[in-house]
C-alpha positions, -999 to +999 in steps of 0.1 A: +343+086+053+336+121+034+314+140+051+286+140+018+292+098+022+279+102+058+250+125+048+241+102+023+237+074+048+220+091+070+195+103+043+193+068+027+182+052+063+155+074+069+140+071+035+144+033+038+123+038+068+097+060+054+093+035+026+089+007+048+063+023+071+040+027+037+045-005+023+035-019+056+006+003+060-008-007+024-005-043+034-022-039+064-049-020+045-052-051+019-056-072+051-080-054+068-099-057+033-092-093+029-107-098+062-141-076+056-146-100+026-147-129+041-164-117+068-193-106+042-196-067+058-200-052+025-199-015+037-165-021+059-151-039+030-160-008+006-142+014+031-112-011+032-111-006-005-111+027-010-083+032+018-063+005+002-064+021-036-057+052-018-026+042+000-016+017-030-018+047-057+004+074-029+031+043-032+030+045-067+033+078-071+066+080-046+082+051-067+077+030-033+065+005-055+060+002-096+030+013-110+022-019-128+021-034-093-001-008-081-024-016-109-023-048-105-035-053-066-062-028-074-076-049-097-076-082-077-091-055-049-118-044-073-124-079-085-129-098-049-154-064-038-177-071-073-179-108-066-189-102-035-223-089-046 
C-alpha cells in the first residue's frame, strides 16, 4: 500500500469518527427535546430547541448531513415547540 493510500485511511477514519460524534450529539439533542415536550417544561424544551437547530445547522454546514434534511427536522422541531403552547 502507497504511502498517500495509508494517509488516506488514516484521514478518512478520523473524519468518519468526527462525523459520527455530531450526528450522535444532534440526535441526542432532538431527544433531549422530544423529552422536554412531553414532559410539558416549556422553558427546557425552548433551550433543547435552540441547541438542537444549532447543532443541526453546524452538520449542515460540514456536509455531515444535507441541508434539505437539516431543514427538514427543524421544522418538525419548530412545529412540536408552537403546538405546545
Amino acid at each position: 500500500m502507497k504511502k498517500s493510500a495509508k494517509k488516506r485511511v488514516r484521514q478518512s477514519a478520523e473524519a468518519r469518527m468526527n462525523n459520527r460524534e455530531t450526528k450522535s450529539t444532534f440526535r441526542t439533542a432532538i431527544k433531549n427535546f422530544d423529552a422536554a415536550v412531553t414532559a410539558g417544561d416549556k422553558a427546557k424544551a425552548e433551550a433543547a430547541m435552540k441547541l438542537s437547530i444549532k447543532l443541526l445547522d453546524t452538520a449542515a454546514g460540514n456536509g455531515i448531513i444535507h441541508h434539505n434534511t437539516a431543514d427538514r427536522k427543524k421544522s418538525r422541531i419548530s412545529l412540536k415547540f408552537n403546538k405546545m403552547a
